[in-house]
Biopython code that builds the backbone (N, CA, C, O; Angstrom):
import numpy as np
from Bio.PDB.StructureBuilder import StructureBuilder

atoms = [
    (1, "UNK", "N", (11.820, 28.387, -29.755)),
    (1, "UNK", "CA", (11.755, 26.998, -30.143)),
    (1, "UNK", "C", (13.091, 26.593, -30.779)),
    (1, "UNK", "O", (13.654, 27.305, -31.610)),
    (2, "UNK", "N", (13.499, 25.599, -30.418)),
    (2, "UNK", "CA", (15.030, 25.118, -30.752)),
    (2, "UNK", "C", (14.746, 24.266, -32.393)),
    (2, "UNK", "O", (13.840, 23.526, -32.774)),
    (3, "UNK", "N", (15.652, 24.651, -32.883)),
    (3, "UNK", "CA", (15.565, 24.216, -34.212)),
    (3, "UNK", "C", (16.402, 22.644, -34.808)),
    (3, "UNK", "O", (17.629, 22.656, -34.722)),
    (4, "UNK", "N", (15.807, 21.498, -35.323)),
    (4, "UNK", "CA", (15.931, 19.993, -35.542)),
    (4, "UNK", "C", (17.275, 20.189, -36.177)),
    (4, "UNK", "O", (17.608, 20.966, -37.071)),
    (5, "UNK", "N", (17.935, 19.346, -35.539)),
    (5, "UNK", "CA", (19.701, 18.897, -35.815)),
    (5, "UNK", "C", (19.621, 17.802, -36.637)),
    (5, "UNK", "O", (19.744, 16.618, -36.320)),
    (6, "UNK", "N", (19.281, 18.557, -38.336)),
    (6, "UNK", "CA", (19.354, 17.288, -39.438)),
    (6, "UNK", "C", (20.436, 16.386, -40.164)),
    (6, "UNK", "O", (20.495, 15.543, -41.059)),
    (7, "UNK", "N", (21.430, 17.188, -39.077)),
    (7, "UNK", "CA", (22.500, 16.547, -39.816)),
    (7, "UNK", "C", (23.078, 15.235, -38.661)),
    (7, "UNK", "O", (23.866, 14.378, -39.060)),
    (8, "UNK", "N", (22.583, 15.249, -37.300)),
    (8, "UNK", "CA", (22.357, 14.037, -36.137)),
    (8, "UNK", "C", (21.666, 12.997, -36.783)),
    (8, "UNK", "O", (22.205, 11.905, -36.959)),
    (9, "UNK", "N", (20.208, 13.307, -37.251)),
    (9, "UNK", "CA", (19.462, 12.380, -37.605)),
    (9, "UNK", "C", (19.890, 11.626, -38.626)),
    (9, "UNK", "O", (19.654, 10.426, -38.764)),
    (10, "UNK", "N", (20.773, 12.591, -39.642)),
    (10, "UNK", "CA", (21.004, 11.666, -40.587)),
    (10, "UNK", "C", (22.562, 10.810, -40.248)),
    (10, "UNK", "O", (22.928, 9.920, -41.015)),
    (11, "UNK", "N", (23.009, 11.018, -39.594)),
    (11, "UNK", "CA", (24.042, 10.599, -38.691)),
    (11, "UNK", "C", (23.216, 9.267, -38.461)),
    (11, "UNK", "O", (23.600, 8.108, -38.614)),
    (12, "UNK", "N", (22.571, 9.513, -38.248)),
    (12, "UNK", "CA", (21.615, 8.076, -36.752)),
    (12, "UNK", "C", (21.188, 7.334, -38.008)),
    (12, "UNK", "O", (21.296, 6.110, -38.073)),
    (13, "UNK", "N", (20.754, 7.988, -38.901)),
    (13, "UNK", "CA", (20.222, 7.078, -40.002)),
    (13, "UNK", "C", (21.592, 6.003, -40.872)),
    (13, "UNK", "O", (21.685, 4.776, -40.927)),
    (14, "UNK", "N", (22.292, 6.844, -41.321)),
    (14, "UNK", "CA", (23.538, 6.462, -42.045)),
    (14, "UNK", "C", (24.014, 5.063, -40.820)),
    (14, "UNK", "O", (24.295, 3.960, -41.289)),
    (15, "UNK", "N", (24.041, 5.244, -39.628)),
    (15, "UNK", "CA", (24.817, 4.166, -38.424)),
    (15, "UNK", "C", (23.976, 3.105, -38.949)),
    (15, "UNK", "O", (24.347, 2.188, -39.681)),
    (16, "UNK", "N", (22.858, 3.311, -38.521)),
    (16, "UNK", "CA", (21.541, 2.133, -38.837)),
    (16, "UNK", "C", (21.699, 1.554, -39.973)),
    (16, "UNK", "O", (21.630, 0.326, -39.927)),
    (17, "UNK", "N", (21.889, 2.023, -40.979)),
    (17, "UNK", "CA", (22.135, 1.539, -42.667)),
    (17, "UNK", "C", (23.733, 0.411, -42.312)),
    (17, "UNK", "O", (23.957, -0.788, -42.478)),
    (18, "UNK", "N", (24.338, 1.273, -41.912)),
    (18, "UNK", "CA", (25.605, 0.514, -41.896)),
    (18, "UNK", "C", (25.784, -0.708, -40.869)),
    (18, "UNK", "O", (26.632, -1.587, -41.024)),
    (19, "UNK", "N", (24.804, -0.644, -39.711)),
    (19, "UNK", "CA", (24.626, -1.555, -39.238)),
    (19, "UNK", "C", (23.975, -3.033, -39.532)),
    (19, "UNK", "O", (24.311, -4.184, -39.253)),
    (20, "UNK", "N", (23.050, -2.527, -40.123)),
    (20, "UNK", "CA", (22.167, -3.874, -40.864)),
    (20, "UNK", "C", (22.814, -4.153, -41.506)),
    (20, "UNK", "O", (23.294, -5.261, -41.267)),
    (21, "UNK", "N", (23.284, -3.500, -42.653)),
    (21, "UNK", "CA", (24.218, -4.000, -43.892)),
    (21, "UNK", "C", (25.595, -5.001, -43.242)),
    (21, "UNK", "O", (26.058, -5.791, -44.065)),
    (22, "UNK", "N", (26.208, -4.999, -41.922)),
    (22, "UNK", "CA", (27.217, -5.212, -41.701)),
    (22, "UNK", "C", (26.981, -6.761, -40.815)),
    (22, "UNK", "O", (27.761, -7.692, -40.617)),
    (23, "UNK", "N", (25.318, -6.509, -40.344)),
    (23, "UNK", "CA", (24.800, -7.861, -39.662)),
    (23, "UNK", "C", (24.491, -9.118, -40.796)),
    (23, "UNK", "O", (24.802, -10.306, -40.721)),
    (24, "UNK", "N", (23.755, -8.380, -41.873)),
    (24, "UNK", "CA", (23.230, -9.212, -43.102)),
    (24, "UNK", "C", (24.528, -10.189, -43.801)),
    (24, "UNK", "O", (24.450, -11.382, -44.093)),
    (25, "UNK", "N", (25.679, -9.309, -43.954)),
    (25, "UNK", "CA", (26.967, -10.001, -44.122)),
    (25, "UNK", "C", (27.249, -10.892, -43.411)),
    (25, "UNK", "O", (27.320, -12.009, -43.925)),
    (26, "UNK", "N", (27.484, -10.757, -42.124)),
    (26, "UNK", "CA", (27.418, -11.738, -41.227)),
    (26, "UNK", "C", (26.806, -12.836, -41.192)),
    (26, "UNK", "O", (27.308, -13.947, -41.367)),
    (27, "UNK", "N", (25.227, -12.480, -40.871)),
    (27, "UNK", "CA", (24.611, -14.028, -41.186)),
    (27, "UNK", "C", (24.928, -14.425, -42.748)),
    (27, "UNK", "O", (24.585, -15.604, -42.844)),
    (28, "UNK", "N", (25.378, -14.016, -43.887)),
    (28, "UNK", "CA", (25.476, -14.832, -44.898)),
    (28, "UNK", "C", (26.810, -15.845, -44.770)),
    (28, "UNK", "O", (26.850, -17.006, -45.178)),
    (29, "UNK", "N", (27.796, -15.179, -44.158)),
    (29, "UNK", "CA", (29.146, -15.668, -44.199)),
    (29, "UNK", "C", (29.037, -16.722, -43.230)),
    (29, "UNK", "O", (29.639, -17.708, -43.656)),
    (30, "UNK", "N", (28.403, -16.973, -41.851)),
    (30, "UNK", "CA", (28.187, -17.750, -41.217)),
    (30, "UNK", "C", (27.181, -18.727, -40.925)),
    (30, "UNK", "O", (26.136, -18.424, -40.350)),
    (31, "UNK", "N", (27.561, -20.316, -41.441)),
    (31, "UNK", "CA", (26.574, -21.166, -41.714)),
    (31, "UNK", "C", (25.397, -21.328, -40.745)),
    (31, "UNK", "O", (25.938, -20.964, -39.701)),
    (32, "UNK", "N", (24.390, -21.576, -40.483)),
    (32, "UNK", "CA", (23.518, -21.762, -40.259)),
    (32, "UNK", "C", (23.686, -23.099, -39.085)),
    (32, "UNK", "O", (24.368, -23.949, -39.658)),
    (33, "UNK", "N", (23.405, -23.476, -37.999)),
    (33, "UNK", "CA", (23.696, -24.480, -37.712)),
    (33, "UNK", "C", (22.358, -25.549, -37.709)),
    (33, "UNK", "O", (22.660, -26.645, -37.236)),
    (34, "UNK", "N", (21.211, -25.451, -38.067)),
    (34, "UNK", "CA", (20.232, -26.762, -38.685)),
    (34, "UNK", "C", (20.856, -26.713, -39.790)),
    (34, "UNK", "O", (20.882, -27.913, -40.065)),
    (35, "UNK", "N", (21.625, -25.950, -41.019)),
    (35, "UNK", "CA", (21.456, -26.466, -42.297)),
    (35, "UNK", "C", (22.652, -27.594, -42.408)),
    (35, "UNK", "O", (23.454, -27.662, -41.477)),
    (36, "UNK", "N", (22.756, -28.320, -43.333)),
    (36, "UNK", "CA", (23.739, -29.894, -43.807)),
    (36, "UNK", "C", (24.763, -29.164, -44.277)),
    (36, "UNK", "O", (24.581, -28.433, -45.251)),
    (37, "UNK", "N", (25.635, -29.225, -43.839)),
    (37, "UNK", "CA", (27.705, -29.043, -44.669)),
    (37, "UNK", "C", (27.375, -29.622, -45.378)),
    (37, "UNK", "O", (26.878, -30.720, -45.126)),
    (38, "UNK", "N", (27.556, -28.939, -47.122)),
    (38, "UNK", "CA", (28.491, -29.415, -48.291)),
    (38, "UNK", "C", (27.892, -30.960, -48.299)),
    (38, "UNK", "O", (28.639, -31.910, -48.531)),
    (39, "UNK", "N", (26.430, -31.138, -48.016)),
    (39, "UNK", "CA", (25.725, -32.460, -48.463)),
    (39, "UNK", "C", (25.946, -33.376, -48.625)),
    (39, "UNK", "O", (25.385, -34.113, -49.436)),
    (40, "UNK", "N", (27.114, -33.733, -47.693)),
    (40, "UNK", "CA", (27.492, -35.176, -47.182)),
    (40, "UNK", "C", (26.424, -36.422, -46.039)),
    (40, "UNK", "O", (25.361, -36.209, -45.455)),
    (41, "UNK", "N", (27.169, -37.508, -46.090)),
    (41, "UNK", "CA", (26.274, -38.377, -45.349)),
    (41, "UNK", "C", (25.963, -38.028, -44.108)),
    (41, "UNK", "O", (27.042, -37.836, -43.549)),
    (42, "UNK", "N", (24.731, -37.758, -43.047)),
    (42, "UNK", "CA", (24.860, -37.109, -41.829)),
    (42, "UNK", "C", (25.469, -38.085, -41.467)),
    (42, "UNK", "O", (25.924, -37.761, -40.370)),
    (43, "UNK", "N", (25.798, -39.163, -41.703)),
    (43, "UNK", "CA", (26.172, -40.517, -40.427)),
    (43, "UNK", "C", (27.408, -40.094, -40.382)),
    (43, "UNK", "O", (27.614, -39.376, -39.404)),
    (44, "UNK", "N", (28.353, -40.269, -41.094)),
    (44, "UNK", "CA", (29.468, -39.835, -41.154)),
    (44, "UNK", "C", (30.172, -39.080, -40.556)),
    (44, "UNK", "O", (29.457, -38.082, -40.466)),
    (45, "UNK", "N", (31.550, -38.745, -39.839)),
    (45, "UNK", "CA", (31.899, -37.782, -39.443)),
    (45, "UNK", "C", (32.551, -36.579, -40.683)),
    (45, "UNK", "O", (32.321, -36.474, -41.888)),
    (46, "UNK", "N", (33.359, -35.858, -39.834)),
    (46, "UNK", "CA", (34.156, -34.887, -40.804)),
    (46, "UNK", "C", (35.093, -35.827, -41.807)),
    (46, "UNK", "O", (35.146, -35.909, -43.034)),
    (47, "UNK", "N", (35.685, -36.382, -40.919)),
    (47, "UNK", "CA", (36.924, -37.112, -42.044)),
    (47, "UNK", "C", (36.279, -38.295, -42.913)),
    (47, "UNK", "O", (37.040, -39.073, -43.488)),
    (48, "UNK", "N", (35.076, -38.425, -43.005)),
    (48, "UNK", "CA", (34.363, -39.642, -44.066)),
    (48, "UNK", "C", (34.502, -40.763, -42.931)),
    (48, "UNK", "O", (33.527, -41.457, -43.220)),
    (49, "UNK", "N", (35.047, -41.333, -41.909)),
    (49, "UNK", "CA", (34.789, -42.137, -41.496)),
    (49, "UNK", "C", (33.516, -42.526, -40.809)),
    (49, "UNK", "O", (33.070, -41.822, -39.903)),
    (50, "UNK", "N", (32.889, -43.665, -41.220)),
    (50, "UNK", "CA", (31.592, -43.896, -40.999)),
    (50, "UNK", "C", (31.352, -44.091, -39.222)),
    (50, "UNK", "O", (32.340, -44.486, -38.603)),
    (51, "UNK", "N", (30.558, -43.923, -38.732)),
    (51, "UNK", "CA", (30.074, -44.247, -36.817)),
    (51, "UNK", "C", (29.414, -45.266, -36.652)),
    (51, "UNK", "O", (28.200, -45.188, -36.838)),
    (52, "UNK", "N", (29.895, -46.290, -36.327)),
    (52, "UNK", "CA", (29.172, -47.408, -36.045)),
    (52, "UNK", "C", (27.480, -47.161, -35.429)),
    (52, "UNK", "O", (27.226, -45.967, -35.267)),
    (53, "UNK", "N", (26.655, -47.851, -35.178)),
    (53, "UNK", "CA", (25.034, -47.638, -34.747)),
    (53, "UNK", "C", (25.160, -48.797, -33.242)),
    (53, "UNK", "O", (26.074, -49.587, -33.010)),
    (54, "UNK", "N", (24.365, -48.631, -32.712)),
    (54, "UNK", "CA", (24.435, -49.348, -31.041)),
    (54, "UNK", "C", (24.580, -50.692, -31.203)),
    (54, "UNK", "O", (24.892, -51.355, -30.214)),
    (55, "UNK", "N", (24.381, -51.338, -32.478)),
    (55, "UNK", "CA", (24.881, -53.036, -32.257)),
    (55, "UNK", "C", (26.179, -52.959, -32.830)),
    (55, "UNK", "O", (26.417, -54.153, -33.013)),
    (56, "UNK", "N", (27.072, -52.398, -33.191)),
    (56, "UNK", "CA", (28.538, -52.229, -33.572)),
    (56, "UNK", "C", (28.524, -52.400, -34.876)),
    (56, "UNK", "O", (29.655, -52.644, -35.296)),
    (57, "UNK", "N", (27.589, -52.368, -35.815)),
    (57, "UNK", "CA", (27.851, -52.830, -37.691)),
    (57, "UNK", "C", (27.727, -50.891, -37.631)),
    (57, "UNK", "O", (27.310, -50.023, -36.864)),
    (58, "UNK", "N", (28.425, -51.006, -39.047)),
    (58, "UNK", "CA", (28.585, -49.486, -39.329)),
    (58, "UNK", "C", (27.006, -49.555, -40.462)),
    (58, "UNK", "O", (26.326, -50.531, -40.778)),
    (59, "UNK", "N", (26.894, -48.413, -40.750)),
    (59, "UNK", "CA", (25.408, -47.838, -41.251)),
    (59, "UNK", "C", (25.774, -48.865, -42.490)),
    (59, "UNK", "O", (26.823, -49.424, -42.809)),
    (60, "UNK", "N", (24.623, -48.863, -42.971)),
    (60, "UNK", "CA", (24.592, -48.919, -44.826)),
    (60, "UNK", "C", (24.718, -48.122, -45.318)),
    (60, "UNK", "O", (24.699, -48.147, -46.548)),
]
sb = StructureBuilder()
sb.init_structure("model")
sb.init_model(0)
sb.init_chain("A")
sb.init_seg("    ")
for serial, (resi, resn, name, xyz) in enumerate(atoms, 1):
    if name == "N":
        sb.init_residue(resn, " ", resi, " ")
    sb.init_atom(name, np.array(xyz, "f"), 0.0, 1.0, " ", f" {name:<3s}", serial, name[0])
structure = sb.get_structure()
């Protein structure tokens, strides 16, 4: 009977650890795309300039 290679498994284990840990970073560092930027007006673009609405007056 061949005898368990514990030092593979823990190999395989240690990858796995370092993997999640390295995904979890990831999604923290990279925003979310449903959530709101820095809680500005949605109407608005990036540079604050407001977007007019289909009859041409800009929002309130």
């Amino acid at each position: 009977m061949a005898t368990p290679n514990y030092g593979y498994e823990k190999r395989q284990k240690e990858l796995a650890k370092k993997r999640k840990k390295e995904e979890k970073l990831k999604r923290k560092l990279d925003p979310r795309p449903d959530e709101p930027t820095e809680g500005g007006d949605p109407a608005a673009t990036p540079d604050g300039v407001d977007i007019p609405d289909a009859t041409g007056n800009p929002p309130a």
